[in-house]
Wavefront OBJ file of the C-alpha trace (Angstrom):
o trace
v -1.750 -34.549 -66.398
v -3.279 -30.993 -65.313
v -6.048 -30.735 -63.353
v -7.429 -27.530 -62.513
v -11.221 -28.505 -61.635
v -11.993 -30.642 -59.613
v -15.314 -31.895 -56.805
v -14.522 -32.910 -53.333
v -16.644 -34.538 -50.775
v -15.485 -32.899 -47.017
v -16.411 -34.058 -43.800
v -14.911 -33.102 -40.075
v -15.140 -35.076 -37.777
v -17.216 -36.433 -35.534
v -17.462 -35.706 -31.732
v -16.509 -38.253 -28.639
v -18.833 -39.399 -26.607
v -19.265 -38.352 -23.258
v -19.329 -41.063 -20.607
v -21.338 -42.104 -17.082
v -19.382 -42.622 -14.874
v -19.034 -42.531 -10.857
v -16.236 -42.480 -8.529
v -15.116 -45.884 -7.041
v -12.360 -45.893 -4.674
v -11.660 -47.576 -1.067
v -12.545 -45.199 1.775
v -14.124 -42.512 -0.653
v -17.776 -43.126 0.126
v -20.298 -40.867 -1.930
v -17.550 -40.267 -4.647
v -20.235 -38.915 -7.417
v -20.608 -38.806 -11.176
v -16.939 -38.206 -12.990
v -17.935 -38.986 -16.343
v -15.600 -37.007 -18.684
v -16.160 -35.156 -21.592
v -16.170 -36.520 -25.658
v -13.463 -34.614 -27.675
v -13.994 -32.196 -30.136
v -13.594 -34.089 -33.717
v -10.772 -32.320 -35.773
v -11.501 -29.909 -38.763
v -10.832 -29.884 -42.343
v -8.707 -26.796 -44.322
v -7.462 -26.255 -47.585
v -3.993 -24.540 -47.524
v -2.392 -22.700 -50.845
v 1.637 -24.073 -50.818
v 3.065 -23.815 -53.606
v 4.790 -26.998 -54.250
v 1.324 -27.811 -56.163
v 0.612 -26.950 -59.410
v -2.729 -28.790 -60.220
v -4.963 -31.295 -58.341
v -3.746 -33.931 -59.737
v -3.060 -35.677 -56.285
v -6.652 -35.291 -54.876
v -8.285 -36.844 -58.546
v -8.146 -40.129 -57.370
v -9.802 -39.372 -53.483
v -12.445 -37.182 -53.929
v -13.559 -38.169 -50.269
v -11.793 -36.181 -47.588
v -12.516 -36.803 -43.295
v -10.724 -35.435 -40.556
v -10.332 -37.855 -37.294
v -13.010 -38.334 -34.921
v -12.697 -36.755 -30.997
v -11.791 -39.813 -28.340
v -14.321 -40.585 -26.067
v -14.682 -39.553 -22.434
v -13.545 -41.588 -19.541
v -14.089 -42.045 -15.848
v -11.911 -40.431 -13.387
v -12.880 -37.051 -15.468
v -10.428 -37.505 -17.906
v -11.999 -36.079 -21.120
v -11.417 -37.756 -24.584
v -8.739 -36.317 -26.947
v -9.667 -33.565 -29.780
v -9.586 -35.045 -33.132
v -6.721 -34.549 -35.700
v -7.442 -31.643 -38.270
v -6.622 -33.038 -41.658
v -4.996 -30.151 -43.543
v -5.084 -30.372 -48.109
v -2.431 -28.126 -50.161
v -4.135 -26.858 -52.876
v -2.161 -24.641 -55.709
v -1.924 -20.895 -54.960
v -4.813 -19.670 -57.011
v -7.768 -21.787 -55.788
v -11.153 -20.372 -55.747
v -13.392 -22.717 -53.210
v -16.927 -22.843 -53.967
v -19.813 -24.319 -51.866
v -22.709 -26.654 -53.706
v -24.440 -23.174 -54.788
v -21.691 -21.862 -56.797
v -20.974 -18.801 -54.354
v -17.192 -18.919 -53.291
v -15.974 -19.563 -49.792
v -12.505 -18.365 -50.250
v -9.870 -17.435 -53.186
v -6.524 -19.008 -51.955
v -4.229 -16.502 -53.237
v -1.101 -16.012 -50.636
v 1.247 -18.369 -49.610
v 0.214 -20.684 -46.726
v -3.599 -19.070 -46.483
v -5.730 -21.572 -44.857
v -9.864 -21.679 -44.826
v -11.747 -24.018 -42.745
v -14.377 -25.913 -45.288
v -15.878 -28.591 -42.988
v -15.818 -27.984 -39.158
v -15.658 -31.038 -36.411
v -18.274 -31.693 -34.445
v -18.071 -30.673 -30.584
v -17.590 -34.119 -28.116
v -20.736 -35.100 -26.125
v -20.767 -33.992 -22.206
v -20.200 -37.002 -19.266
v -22.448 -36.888 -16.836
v -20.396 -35.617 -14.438
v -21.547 -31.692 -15.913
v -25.207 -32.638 -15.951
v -24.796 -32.479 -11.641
v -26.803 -30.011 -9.586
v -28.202 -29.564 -6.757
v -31.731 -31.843 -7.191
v -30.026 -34.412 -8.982
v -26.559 -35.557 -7.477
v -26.137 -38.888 -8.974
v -27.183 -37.912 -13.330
v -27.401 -41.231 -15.364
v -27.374 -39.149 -18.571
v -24.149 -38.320 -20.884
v -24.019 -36.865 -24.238
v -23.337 -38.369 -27.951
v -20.943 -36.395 -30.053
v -22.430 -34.086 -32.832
v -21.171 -35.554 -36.646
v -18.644 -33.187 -38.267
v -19.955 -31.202 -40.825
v -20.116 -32.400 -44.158
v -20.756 -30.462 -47.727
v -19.614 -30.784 -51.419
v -17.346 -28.203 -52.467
v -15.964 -27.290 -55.942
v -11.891 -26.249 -56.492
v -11.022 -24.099 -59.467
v -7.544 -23.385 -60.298
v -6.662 -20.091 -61.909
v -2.371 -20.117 -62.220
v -0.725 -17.912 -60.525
v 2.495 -16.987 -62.443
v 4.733 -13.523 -62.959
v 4.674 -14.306 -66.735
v 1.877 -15.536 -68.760
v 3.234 -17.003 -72.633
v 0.442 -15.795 -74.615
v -0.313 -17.289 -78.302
v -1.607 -19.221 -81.047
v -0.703 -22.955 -81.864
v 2.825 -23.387 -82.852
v 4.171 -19.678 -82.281
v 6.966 -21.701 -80.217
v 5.780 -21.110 -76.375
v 7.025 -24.365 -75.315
v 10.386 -23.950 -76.834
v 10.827 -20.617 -75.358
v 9.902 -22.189 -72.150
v 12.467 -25.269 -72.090
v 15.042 -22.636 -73.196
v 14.815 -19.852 -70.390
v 13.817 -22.707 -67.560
v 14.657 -25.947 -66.861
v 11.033 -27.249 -67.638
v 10.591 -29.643 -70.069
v 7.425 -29.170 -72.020
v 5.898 -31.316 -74.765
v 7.263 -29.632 -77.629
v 6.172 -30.633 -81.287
v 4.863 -28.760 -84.383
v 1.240 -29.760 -84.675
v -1.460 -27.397 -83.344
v -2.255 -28.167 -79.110
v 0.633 -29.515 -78.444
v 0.209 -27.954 -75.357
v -2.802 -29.148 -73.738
v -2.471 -27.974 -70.465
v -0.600 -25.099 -68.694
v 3.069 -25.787 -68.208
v 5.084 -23.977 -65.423
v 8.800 -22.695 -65.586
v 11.181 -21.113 -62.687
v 13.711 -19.023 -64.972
v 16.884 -17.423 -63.345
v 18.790 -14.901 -64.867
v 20.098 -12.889 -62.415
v 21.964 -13.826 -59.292
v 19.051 -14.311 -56.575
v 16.467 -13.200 -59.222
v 14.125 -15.427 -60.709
v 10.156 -15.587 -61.877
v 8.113 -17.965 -62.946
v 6.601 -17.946 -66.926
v 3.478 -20.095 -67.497
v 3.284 -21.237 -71.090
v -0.587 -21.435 -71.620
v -2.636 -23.898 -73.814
v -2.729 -22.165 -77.722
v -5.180 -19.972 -78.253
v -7.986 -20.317 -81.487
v -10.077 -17.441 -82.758
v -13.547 -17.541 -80.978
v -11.630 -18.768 -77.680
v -13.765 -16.431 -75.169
v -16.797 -18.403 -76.874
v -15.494 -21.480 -75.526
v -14.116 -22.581 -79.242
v -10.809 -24.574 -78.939
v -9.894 -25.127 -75.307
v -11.907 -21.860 -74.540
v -11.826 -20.495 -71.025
v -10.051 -23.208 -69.755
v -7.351 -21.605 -71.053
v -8.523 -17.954 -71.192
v -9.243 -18.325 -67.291
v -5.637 -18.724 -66.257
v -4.244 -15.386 -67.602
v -6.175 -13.453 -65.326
v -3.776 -14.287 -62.747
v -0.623 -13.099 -64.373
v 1.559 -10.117 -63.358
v 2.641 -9.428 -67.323
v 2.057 -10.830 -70.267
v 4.095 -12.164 -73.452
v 2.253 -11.724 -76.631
v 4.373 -14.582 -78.639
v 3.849 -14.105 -82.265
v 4.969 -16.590 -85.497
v 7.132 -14.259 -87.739
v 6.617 -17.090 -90.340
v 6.028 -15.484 -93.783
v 3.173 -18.965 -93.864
v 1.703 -18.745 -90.089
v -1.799 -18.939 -90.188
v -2.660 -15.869 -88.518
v 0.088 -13.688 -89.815
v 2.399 -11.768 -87.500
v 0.003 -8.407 -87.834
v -3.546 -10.176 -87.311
v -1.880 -13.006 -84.634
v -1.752 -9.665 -82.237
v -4.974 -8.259 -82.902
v -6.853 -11.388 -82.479
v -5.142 -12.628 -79.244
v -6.381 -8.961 -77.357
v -8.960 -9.117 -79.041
v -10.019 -12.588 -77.655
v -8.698 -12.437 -74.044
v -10.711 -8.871 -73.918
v -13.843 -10.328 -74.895
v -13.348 -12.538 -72.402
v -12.554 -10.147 -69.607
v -12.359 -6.867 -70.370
v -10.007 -5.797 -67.235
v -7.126 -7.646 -69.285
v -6.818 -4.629 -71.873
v -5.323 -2.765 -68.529
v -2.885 -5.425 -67.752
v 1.038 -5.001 -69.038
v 2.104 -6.736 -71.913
v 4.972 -7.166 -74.302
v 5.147 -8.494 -77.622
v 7.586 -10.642 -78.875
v 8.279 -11.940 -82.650
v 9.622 -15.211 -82.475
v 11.097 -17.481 -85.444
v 13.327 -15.076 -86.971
v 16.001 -16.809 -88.005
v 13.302 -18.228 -90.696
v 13.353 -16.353 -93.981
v 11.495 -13.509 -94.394
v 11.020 -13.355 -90.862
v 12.613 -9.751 -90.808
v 9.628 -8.403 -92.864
v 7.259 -9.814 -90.981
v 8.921 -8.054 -87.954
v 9.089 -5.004 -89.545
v 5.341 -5.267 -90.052
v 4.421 -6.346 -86.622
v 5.974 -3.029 -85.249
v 4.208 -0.790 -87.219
v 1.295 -2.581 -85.821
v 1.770 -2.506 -82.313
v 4.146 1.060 -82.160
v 0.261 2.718 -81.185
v -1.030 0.105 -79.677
v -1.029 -0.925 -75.316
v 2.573 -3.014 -75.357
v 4.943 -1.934 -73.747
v 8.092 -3.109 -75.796
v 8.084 -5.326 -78.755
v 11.517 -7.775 -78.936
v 12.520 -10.120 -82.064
v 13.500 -13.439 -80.575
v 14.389 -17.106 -81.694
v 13.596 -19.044 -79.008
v 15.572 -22.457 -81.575
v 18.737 -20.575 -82.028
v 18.680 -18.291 -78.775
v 18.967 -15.033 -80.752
v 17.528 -11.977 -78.739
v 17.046 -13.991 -75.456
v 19.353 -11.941 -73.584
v 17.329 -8.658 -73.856
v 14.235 -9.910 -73.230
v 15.497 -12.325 -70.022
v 17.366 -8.579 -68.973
v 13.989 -6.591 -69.247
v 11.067 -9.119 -67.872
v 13.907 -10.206 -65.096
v 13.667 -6.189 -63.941
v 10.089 -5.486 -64.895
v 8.816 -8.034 -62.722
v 10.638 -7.100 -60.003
v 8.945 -3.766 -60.410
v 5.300 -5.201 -60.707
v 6.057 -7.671 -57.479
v 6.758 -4.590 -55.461
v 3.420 -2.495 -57.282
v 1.068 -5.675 -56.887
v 2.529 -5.813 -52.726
v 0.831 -2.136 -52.512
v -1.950 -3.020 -54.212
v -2.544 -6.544 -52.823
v -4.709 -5.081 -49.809
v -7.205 -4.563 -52.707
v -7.406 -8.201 -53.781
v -10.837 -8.923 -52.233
v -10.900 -11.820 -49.381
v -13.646 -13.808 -48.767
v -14.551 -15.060 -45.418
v -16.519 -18.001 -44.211
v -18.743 -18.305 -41.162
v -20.609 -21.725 -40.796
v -22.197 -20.150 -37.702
v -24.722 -18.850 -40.660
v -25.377 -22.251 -41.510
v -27.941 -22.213 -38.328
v -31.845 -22.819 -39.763
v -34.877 -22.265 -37.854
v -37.145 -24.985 -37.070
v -39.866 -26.450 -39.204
v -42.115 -29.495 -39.336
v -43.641 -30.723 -42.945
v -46.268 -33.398 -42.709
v -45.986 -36.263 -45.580
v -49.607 -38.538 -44.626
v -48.774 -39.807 -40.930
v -44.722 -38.583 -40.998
v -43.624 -35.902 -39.462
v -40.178 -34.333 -40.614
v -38.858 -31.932 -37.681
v -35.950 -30.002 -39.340
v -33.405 -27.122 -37.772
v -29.877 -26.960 -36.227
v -30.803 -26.146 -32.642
v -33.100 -29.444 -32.279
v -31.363 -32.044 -34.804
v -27.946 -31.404 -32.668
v -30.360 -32.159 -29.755
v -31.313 -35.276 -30.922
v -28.042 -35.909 -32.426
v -26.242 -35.320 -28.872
v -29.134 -36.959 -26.784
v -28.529 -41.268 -25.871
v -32.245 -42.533 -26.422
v -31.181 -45.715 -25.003
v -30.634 -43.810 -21.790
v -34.042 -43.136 -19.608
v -32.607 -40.050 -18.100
v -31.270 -39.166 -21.626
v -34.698 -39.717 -23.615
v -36.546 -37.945 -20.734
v -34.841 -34.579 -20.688
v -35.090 -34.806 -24.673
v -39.042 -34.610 -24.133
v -38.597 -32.220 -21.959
v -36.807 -29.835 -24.421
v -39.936 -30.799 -26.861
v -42.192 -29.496 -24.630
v -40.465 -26.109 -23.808
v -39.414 -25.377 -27.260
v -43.086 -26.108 -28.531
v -42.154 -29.159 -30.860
v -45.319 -31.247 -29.208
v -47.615 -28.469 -29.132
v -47.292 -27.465 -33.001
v -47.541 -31.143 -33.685
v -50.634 -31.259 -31.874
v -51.812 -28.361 -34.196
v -50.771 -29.858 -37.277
v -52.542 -32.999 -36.548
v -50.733 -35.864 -35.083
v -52.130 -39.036 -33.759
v -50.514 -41.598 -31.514
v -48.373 -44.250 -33.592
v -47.184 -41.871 -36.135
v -43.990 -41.199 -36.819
v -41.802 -38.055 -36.168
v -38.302 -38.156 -37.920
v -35.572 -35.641 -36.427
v -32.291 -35.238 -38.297
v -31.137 -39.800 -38.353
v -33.702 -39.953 -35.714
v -37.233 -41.595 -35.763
v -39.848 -42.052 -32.993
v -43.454 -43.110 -32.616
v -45.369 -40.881 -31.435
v -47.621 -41.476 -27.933
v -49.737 -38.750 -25.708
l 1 2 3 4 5 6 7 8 9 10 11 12 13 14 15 16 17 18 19 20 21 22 23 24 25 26 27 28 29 30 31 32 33 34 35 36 37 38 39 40 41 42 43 44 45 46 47 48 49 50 51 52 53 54 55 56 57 58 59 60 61 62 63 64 65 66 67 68 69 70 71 72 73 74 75 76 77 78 79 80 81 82 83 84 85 86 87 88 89 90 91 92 93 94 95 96 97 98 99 100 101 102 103 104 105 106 107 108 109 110 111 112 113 114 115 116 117 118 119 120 121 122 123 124 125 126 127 128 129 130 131 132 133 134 135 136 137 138 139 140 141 142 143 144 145 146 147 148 149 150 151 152 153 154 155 156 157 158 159 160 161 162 163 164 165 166 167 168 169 170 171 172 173 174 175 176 177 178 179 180 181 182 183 184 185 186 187 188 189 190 191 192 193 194 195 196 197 198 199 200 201 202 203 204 205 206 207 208 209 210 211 212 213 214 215 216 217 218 219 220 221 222 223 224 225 226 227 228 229 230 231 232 233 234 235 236 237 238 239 240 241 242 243 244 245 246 247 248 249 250 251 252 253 254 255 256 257 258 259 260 261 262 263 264 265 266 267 268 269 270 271 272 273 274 275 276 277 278 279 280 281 282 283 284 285 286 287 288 289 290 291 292 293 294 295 296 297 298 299 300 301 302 303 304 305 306 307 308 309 310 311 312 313 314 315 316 317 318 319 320 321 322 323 324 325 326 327 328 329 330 331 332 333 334 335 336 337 338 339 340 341 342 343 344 345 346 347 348 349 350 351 352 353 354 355 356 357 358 359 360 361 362 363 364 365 366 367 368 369 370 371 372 373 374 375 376 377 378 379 380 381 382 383 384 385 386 387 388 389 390 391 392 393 394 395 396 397 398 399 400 401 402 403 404 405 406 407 408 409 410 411 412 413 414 415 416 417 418 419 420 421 422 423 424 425 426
């Protein structure tokens, strides 16, 4: 099965508790807090590696944590950092955040993008010390990871992109210049999904051909498998225009050509600009010769750069055409390396994430939202005195109590911060 869309549910990890603590040992009178430090909780990344080809793996855990930091100890020993949890995705993935705008295109080989960041470990007590208070009772909670929904979208990334209408014979000319094994058969979609092939003609030369889902007229509409095929040739190097030479293929040889540009540039226009070939396939079928003859005139004008005669069944004409793509994609590797600077790179800062505060009344609750002040509360141990105390103390500096005041509130109603709820009381 190919799987080249696909939700995920993300979450880093969460933060280690700091710790109170004080120093007990015989002879060490006065030894003071030495309440360590929660550790950080680990991180979550995608990474492109190429041993995947779809996401089939992740269909069946669409739910993705990192660990959680270790909680401080005495003695200042601090709590270990979580474990980042690290998901190969296919070369090719475009990461997308719950509004549809993209976080990062996964293009290169081992390129990694951090989609859900741990949360940092709570403070012991032993850094709340100074010097009016000697002997703080007060540690800190560690801050949840973040967590977000995030949408993966393959587009293949291949040197050669098989390019054609339902039984033109892509899959056969696949499982005869690789070793891959596609379902071959001669009803239309027999290819269903986007099959991959290594082939290697030369000595220490090799490329990789994608043999893409048949194309119907109307496919840039979203007729016939649509732009779930049409989406996957935008990330070929060259193209192979594979066309019936069957005196009874529905398109014949002449209109097959037309209509596959004409579909995959209504689709994206920037494909008219990429290099193609076209190959006539099937001719060892009679009346396949005319055909050919017929398909050249066609194209001699037109944006190919070569047009071969091939059958893929018998093997006739392979040779030439595994000699020229074999050195014409060596050439385009070395033209897309100059160019690759241009491929544009998308960077993600969750530091933008960071929302200003706000309080919306709903009859006696009263919903206190933004980053600075829910990590407060999220950090801050209400069962501690000390810990509750310099929470209302932030309130009170920051102006939570005073616009609260303004907006209304009367003791025994409820103010809800990030998981947190309290009564309120002058």
């Amino acid at each position: 099965m190919f799987v080249d869309e696909i939700d995920l549910l993300v979450r880093g990890g969460r933060g280690g508790n700091g710790v109170v603590s004080f120093h007990r040992e015989k002879y060490v009178p006065h030894g003071g807090p030495d309440g360590g430090d929660g550790g950080d909780g680990g991180s979550l990344f995608l990474q492109a590696d190429s041993a995947k080809q779809s996401f089939l793996d992740l269909k069946h855990q669409k739910q993705f944590k990192a660990a959680d930091g270790e909680h401080g100890r005495g003695n200042n020993c601090h709590g270990r950092k979580g474990t980042d949890l690290i998901i190969p995705v296919p070369p090719g993935t475009i990461v997308r955040d719950e509004k549809g705008s993209v976080i990062s295109d996964l293009i290169i080989e081992g390129q990694i993008v951090r989609v859900a960041r741990g949360g940092k470990g709570g403070k012991g007590n032993a850094r709340f010390t100074s010097s009016r208070n000697r002997a703080p009772r007060v540690a800190e909670r560690g801050l949840p990871g973040t967590e977000r929904k995030i949408s993966l979208e393959l587009k293949l990334i291949a040197q050669v992109g098989l390019v054609g209408f339902p039984n033109a014979g892509k899959s056969t000319l696949l499982s005869k210049i690789s070793s891959a094994q596609p379902k071959i058969a001669s009803y239309p979609f027999t290819t269903i999904a986007p099959n991959l092939g290594v082939v290697e003609y030369a000595e220490g030369k090799r490329f990789i051909v994608a043999d893409l889902p048949g194309l119907t007229e109307g496919a840039h509409k979203g007729i016939g498998l649509g732009h779930r095929f049409l989406k996957h040739v935008e990330r070929n190097l060259l193209l192979l225009f594979l066309i019936d030479l069957s005196p009874d293929a529905e398109p014949l040889s002449t209109r097959a050509y037309d209509l596959l540009l004409e579909e995959m540039i209504n689709f994206n226009p920037e494909i008219q600009h990429y290099p193609h070939l076209v190959v006539g396939n099937k001719l060892d079928l009679p009346g396949a010769g005319e055909q050919m003859k017929s398909l050249q005139n066609a194209v001699s004008t037109g944006q190919a750069e070569k047009v071969f005669a091939i059958s893929a069944l018998s093997g006739e004409g392979l040779d030439d055409l595994l000699s020229y793509l074999t050195d014409r994609v060596e050439a385009l590797v070395e033209e897309n390396k100059e160019t690759s600077s241009k491929i544009p790179v998308y960077s993600y800062n969750e530091d933008n994430d960071h929302h200003p505060m706000q309080i919306t009344k709903k009859d006696n609750l009263f919903i206190v939202t933004g980053t600075e002040i829910e990590q407060r509360a999220a950090k801050t141990d209400f069962e501690s005195e000390e810990g509750l105390r310099r929470f209302q103390k932030y309130c009170r500096i920051n102006g939570v109590e005073a616009e609260l005041r303004k907006m209304g509130i009367k003791e025994g109603d409820t103010v809800c911060i990030g998981e947190e709820e309290f009564l309120y009381y002058e």
